[in-house]
C-alpha positions in Angstrom: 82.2 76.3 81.8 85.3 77.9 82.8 85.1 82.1 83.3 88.1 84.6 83.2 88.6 86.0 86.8 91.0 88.7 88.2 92.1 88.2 91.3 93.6 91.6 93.2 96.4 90.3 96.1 97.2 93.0 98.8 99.7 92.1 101.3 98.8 93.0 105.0 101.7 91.7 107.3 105.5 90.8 105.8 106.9 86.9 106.6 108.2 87.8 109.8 104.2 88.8 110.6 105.0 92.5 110.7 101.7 94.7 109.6 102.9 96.7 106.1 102.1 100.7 106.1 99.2 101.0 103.3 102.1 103.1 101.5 104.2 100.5 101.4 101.5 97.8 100.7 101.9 95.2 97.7 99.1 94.7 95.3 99.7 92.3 92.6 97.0 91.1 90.0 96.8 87.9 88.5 94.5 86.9 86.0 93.2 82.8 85.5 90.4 80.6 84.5 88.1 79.0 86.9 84.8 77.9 86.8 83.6 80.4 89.6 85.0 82.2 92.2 85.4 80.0 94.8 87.4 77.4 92.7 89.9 80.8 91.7 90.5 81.2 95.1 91.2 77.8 95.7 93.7 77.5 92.5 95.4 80.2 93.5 95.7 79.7 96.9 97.4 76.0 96.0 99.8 77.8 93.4 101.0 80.4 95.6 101.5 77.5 98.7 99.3 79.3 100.9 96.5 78.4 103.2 93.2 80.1 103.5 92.3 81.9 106.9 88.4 81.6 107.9 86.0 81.3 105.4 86.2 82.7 101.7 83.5 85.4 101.5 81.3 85.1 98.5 79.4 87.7 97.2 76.8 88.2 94.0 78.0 88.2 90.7 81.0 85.8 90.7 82.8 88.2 93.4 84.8 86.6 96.5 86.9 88.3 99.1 89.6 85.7 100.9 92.4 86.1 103.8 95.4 83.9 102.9 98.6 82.7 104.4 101.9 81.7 103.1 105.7 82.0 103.7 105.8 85.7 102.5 103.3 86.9 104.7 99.5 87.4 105.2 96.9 89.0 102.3 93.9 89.4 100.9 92.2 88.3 97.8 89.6 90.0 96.1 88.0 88.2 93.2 86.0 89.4 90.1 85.0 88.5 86.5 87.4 89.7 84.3 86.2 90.1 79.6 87.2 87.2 78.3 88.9 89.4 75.5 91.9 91.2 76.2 92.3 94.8 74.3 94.4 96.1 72.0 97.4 98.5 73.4 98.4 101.7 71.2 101.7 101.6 70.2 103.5 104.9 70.4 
C-alpha cells in the first residue's frame, strides 16, 4: 500500500564541497508516494542521481533521516508521513 511522504532536503556543502552557512542553507521539500520510508529515500535518491552516504536512519512512525551525495553537493534527507489530502487555499 503506497503512503504520501514529505521528504525535507537541506544542503550542507555546495558541488565544489564547500560547507554552506545555515543562512545561506537550501531546503527544498518534495512530496511522493512510497510504500514506506526507506523505499522514499531510495526513489528519490535515484531521481535526484545521487548516492546515499552510510546508512539511512530509520526511526518509528514511517520517519527516516538520510546523508546523500550528488553533483550539486552533499544533504540531508528527513522523511515523514505526509495527509493523503491536500487542503484547500483561500483565495484573496
Amino acid at each position: 500500500m503506497l503512503m504520501r511522504f514529505m521528504i525535507e532536503q537541506r544542503h550542507l556543502t555546495d558541488a565544489g564541497g564547500r560547507p554552506v552557512s545555515s543562512a545561506a542553507a537550501e531546503v527544498s521539500f518534495h512530496s511522493m508516494e512510497a510504500e514506506s520510508a526507506l523505499d522514499a529515500v531510495r526513489v528519490f535518491v535515484e531521481k535526484n542521481s545521487g548516492q546515499i552516504i552510510g546508512e539511512v536512519v530509520k526511526f518509528p512512525g514511517f520517519h527516516a533521516v538520510a546523508t546523500v551525495r550528488n553533483p550539486d553537493g552533499v544533504y540531508t534527507l528527513q522523511v515523514a508521513p505526509s495527509s493523503q489530502k491536500f487542503a484547500p487555499t483561500l483565495s484573496s
